[in-house]
DRENDOPA-771744 format. One record per atom (N, C-alpha, C, O): residue in one letter; atom name; residue number from 1; x, y, z. Coordinates in Angstrom, 2 decimals, padded with zeros to 5 digits. Layout:
["a"; "CA"; NUM; [X; Y; Z]]
...
//
This chain:
["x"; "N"; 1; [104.83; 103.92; 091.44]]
["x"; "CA"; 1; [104.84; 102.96; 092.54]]
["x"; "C"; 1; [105.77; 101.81; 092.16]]
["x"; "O"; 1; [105.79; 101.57; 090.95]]
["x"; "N"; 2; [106.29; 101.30; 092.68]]
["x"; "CA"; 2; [107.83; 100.33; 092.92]]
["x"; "C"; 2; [107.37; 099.19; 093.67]]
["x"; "O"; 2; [106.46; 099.44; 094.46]]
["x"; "N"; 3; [107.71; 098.20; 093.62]]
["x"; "CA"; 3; [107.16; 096.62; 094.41]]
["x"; "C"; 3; [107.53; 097.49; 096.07]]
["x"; "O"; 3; [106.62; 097.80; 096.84]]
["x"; "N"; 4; [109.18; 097.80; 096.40]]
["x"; "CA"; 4; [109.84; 098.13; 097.74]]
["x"; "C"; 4; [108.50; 099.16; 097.99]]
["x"; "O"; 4; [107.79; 098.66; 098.87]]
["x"; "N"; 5; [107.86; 100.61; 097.43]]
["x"; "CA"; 5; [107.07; 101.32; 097.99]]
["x"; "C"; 5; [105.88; 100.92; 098.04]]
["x"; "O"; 5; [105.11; 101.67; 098.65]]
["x"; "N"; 6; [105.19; 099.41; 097.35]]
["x"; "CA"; 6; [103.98; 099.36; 098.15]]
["x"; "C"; 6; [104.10; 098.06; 098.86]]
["x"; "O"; 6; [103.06; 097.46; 099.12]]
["x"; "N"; 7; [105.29; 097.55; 099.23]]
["x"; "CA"; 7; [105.70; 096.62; 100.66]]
["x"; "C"; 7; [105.76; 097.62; 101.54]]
["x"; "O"; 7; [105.26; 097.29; 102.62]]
["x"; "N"; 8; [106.13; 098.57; 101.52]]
["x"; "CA"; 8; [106.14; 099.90; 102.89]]
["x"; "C"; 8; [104.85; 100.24; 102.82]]
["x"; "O"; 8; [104.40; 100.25; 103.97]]
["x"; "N"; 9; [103.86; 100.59; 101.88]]
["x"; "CA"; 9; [102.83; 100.86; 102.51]]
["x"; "C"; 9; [101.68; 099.68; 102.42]]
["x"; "O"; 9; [100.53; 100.00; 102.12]]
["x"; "N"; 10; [101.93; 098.69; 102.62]]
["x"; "CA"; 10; [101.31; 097.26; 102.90]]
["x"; "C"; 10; [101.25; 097.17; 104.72]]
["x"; "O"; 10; [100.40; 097.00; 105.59]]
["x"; "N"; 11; [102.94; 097.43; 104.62]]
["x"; "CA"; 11; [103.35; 097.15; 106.07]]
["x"; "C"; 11; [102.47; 098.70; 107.22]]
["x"; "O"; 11; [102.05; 098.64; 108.38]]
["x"; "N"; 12; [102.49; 099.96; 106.19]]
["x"; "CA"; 12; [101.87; 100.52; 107.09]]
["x"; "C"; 12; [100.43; 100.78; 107.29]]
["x"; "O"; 12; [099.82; 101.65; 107.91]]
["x"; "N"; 13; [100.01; 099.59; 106.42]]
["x"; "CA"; 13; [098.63; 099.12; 106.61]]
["x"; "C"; 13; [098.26; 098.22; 107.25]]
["x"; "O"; 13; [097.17; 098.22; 107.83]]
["x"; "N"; 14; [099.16; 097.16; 107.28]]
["x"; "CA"; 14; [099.37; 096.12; 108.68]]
["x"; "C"; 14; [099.39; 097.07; 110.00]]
["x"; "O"; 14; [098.93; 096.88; 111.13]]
["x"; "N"; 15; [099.95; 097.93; 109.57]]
["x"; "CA"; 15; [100.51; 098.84; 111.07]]
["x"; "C"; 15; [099.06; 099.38; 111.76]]
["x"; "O"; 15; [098.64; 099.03; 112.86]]
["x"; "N"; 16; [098.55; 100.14; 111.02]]
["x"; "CA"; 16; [097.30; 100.47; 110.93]]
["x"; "C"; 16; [096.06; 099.85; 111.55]]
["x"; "O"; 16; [095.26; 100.26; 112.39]]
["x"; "N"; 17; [096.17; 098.70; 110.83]]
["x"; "CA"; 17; [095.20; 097.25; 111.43]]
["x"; "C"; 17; [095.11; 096.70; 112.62]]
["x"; "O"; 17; [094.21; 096.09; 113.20]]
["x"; "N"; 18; [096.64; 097.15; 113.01]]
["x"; "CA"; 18; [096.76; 096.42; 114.21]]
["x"; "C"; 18; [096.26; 097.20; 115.11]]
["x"; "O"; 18; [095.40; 097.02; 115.98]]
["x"; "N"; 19; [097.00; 098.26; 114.75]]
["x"; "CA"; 19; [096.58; 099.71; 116.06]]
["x"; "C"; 19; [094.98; 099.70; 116.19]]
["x"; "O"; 19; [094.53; 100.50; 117.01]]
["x"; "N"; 20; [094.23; 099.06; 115.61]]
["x"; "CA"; 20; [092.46; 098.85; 115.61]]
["x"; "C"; 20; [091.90; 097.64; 116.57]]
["x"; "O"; 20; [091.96; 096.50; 116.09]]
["x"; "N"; 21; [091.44; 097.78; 117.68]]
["x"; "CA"; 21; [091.20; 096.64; 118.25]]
["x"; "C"; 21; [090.56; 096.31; 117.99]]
["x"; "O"; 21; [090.47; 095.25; 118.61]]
["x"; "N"; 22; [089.42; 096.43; 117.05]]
["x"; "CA"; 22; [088.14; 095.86; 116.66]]
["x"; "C"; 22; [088.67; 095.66; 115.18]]
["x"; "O"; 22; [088.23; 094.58; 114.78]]
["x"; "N"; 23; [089.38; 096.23; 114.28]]
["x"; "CA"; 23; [090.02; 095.59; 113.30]]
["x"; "C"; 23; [090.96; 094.51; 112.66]]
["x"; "O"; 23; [091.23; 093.87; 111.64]]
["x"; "N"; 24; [091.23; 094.74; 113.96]]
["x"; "CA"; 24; [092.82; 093.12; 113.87]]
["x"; "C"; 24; [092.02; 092.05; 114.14]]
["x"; "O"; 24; [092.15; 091.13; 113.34]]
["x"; "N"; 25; [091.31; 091.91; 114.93]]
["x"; "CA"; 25; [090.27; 091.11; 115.54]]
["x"; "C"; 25; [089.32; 090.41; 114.22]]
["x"; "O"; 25; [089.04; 089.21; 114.22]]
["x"; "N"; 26; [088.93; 091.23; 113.26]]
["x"; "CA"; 26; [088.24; 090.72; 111.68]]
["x"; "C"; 26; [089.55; 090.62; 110.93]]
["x"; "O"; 26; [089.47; 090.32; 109.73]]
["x"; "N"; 27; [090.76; 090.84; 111.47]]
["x"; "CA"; 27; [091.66; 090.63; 110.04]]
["x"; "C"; 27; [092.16; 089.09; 110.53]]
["x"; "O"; 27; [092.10; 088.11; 109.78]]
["x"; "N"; 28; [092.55; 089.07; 111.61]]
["x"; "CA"; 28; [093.00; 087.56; 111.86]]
["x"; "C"; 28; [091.92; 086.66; 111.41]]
["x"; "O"; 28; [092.21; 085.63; 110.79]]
["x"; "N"; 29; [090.55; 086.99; 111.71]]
["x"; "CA"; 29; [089.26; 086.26; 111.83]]
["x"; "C"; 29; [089.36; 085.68; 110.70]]
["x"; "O"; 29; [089.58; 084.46; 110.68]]
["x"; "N"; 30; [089.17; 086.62; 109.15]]
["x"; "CA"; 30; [088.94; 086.70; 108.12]]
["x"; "C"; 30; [090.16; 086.08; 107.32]]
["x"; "O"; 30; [090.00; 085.87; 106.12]]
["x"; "N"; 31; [091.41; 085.78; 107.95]]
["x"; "CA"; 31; [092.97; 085.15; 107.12]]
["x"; "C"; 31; [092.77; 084.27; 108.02]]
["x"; "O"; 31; [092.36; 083.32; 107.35]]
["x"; "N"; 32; [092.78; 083.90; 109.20]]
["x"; "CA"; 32; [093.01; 082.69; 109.67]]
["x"; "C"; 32; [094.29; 082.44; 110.42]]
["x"; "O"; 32; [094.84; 081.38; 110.73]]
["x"; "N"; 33; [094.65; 083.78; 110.66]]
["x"; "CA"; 33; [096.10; 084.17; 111.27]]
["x"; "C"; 33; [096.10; 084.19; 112.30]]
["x"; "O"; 33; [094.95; 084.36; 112.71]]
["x"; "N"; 34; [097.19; 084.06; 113.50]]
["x"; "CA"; 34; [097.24; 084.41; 114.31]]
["x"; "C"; 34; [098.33; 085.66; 114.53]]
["x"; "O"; 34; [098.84; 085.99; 113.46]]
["x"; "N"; 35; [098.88; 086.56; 115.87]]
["x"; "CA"; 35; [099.45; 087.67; 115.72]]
["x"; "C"; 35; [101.13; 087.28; 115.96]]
["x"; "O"; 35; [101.99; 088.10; 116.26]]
["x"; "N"; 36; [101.33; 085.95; 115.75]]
["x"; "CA"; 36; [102.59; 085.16; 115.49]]
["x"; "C"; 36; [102.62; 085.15; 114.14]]
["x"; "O"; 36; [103.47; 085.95; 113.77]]
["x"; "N"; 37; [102.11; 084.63; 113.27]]
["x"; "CA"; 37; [102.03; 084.19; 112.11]]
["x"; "C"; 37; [101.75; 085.71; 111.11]]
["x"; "O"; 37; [101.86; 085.57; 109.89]]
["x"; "N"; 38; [101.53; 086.63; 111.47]]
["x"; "CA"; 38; [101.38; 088.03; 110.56]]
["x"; "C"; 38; [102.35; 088.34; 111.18]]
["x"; "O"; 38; [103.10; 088.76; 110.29]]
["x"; "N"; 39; [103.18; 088.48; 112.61]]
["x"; "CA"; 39; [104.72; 088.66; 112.85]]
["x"; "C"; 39; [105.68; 087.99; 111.92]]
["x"; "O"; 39; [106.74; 088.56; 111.63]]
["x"; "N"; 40; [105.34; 086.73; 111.42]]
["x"; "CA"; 40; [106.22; 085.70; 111.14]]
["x"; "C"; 40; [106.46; 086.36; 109.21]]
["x"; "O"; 40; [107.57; 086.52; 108.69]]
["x"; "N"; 41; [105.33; 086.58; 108.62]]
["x"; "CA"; 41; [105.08; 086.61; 107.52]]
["x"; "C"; 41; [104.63; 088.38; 107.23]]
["x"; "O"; 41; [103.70; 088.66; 106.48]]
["x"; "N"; 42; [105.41; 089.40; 107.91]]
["x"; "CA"; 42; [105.10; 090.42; 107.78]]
["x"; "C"; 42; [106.07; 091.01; 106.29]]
["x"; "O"; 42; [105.72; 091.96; 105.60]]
["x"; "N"; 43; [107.31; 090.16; 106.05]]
["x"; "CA"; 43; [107.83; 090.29; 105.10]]
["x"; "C"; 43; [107.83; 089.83; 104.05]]
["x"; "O"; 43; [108.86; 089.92; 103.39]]
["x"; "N"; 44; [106.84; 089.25; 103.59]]
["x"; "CA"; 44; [106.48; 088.03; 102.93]]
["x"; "C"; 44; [106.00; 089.03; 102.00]]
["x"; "O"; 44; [105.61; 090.06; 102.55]]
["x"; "N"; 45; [105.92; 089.00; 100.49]]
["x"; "CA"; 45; [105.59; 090.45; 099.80]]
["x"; "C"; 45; [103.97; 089.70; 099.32]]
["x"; "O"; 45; [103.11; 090.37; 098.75]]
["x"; "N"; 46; [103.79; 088.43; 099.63]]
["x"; "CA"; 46; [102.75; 087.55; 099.08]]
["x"; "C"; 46; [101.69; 088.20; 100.21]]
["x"; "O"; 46; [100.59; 088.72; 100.03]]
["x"; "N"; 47; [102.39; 087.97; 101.39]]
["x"; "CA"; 47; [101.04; 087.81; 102.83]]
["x"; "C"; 47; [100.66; 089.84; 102.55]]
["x"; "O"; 47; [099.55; 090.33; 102.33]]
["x"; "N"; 48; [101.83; 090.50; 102.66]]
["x"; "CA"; 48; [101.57; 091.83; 102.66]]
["x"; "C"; 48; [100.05; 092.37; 101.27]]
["x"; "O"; 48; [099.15; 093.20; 101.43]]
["x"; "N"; 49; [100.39; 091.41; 099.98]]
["x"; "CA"; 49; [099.20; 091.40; 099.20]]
["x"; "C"; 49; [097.87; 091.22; 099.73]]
["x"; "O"; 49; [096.77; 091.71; 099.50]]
["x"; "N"; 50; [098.39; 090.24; 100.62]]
["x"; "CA"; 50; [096.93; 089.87; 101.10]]
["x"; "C"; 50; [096.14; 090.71; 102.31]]
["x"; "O"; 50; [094.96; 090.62; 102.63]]
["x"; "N"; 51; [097.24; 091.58; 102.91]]
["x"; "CA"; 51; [096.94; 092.62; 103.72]]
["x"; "C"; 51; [096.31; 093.67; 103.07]]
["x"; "O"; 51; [095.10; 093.83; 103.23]]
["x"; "N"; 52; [096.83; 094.24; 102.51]]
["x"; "CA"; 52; [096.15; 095.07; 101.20]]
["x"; "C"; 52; [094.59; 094.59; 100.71]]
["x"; "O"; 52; [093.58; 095.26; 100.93]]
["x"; "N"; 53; [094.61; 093.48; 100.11]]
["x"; "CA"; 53; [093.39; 092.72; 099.90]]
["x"; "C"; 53; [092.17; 093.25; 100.63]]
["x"; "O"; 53; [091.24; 093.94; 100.21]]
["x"; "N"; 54; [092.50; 092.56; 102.32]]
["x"; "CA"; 54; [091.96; 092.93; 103.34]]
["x"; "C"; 54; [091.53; 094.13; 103.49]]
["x"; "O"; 54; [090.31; 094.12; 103.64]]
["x"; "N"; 55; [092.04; 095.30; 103.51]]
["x"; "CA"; 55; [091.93; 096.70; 103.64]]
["x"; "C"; 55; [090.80; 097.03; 102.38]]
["x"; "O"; 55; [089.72; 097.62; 102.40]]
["x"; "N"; 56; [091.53; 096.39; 101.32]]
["x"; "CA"; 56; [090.66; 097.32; 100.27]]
["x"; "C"; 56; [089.33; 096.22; 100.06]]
["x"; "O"; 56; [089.60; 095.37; 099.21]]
["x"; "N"; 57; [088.33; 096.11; 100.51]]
["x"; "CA"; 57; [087.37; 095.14; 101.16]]
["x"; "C"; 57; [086.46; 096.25; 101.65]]
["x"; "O"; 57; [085.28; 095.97; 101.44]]
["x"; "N"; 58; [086.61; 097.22; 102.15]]
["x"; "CA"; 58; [085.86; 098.43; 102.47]]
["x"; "C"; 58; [085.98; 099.82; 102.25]]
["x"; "O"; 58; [086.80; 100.47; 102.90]]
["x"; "N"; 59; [085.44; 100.21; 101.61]]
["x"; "CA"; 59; [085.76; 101.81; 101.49]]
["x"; "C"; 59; [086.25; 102.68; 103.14]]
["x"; "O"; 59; [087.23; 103.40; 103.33]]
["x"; "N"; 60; [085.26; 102.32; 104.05]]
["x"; "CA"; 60; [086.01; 103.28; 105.22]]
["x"; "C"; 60; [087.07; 102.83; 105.73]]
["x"; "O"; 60; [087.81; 103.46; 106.48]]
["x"; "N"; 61; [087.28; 101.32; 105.23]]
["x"; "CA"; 61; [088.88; 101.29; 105.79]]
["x"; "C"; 61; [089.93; 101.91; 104.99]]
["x"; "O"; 61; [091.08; 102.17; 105.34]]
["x"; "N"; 62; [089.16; 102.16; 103.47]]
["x"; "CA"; 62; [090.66; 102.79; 103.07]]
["x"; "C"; 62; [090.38; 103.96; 102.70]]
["x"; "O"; 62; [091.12; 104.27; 101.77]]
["x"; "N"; 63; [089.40; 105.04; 103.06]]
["x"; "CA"; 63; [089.67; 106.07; 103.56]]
["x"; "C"; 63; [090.34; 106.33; 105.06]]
["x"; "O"; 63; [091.17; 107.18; 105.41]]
["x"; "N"; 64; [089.79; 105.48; 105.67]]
["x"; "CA"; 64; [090.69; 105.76; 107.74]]
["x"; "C"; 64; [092.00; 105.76; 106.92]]
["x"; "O"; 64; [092.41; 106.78; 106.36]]
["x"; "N"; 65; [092.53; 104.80; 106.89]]
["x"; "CA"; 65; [093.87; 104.52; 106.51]]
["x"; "C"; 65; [094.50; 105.74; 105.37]]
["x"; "O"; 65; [095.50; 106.40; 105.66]]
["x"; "N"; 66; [094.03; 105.84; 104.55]]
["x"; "CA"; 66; [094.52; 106.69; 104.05]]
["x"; "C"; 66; [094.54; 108.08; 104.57]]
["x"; "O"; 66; [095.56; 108.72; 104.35]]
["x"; "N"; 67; [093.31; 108.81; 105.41]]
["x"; "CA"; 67; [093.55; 109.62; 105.64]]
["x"; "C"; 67; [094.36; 109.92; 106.73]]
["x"; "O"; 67; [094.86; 111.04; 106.82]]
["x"; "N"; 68; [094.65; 108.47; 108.12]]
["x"; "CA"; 68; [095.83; 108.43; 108.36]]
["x"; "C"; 68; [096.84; 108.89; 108.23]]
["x"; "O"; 68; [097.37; 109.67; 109.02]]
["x"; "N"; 69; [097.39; 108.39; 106.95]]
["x"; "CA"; 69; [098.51; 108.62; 106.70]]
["x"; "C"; 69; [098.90; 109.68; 105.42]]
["x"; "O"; 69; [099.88; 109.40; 104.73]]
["x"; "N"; 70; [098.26; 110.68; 105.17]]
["x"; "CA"; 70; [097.85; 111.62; 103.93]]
["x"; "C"; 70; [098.12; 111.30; 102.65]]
["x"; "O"; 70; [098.71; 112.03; 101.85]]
["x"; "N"; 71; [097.52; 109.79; 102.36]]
["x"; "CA"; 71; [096.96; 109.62; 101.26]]
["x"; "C"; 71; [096.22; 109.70; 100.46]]
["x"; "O"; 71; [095.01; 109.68; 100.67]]
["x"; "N"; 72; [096.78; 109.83; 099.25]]
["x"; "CA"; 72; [095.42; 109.51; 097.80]]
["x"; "C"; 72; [094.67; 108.18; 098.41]]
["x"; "O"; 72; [095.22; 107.23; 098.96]]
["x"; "N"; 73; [093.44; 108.35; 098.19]]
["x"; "CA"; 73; [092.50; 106.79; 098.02]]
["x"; "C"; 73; [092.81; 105.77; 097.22]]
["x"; "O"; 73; [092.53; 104.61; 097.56]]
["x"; "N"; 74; [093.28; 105.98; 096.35]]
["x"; "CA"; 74; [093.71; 105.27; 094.90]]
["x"; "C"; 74; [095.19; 104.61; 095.51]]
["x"; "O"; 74; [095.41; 103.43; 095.23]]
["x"; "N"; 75; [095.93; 105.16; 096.13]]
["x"; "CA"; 75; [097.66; 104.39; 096.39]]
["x"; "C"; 75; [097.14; 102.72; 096.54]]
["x"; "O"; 75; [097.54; 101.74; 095.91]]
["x"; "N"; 76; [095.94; 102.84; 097.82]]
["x"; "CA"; 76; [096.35; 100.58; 098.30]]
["x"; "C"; 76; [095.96; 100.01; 096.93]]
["x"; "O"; 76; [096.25; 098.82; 096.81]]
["x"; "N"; 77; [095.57; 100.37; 096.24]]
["x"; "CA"; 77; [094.76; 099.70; 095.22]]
["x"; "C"; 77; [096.15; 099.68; 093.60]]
["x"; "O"; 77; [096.40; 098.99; 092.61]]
["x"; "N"; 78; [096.54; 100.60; 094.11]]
["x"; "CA"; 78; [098.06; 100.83; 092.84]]
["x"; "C"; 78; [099.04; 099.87; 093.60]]
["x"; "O"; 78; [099.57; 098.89; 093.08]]
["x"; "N"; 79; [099.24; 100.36; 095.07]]
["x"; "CA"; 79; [100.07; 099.22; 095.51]]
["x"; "C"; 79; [099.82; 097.99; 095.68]]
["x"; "O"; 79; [100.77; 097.31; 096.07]]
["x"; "N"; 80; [098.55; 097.33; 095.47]]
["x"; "CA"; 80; [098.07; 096.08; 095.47]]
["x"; "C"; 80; [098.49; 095.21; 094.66]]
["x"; "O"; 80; [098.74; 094.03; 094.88]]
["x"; "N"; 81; [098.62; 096.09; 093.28]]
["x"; "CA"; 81; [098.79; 095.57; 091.92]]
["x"; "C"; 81; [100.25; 095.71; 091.46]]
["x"; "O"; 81; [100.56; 095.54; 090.28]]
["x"; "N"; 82; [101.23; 096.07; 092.52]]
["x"; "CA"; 82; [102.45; 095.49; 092.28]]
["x"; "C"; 82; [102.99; 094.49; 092.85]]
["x"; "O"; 82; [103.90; 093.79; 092.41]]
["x"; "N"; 83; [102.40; 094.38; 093.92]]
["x"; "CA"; 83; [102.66; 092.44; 094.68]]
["x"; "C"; 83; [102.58; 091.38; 094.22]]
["x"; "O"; 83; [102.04; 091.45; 093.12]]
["x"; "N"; 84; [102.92; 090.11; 094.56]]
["x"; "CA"; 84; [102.23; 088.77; 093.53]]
["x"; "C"; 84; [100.42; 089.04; 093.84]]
["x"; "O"; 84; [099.64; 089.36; 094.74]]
["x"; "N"; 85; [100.43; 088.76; 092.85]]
["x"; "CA"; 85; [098.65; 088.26; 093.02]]
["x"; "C"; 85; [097.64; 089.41; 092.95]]
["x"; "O"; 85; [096.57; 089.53; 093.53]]
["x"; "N"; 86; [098.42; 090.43; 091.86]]
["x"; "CA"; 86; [097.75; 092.03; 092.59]]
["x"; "C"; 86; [097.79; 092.43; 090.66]]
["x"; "O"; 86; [097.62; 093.57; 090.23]]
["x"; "N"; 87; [098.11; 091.00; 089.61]]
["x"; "CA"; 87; [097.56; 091.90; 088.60]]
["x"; "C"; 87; [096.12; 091.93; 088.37]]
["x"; "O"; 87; [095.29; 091.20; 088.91]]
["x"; "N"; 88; [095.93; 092.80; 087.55]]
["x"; "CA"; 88; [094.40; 093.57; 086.94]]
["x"; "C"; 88; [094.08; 091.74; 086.08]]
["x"; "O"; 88; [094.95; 091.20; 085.39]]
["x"; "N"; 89; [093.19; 091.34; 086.27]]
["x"; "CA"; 89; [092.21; 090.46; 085.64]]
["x"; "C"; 89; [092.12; 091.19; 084.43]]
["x"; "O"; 89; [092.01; 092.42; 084.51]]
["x"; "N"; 90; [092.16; 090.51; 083.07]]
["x"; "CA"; 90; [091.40; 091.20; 081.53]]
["x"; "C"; 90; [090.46; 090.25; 081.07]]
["x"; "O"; 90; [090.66; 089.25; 080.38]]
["x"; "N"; 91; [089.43; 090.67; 081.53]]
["x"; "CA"; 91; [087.92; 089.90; 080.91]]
["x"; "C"; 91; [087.90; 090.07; 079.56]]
["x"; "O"; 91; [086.80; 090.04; 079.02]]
["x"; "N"; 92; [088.99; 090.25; 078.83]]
["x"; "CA"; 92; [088.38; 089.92; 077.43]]
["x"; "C"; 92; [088.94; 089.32; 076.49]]
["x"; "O"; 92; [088.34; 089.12; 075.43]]
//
């Protein structure tokens, strides 16, 4: 996984989110966004982290999503951790 391949699949998890009317609806809720401001900052490799974030927050969202798009379960969570703000914590 490459920073460029999990900004593409950030973005097609934004994509995803949106296409959910009852999902976009808790993602704006929950960031504080409006659907200007995730337009505005869709390239932003920071906000896309935080899209990711969002997603991986529930297991059935990132199975939908993944099985969506014929993914491993494991990719948002690899691609999470190449964005800013997406390294692994070391508790020790």
């Amino acid at each position: 996984m490459t920073p460029q391949k999990a900004e593409e699949l950030a973005l097609s998890a934004l994509g995803w989110i949106a296409a959910s009317d009852d999902l976009i609806g808790v993602f704006l809720g929950a960031t504080g966004s409006t659907l200007d401001t995730v337009r505005a900052q869709a390239s932003d490799p920071a906000f896309l982290g935080s899209v990711l974030d969002f997603l991986l927050m529930d297991d059935a969202w990132v199975a939908g999503f993944c099985d969506a798009n014929s993914l491993d379960y494991r990719q948002p969570m690899i691609a999470r951790q190449m964005l800013p703000g997406g390294d692994a914590p070391n508790w020790t």
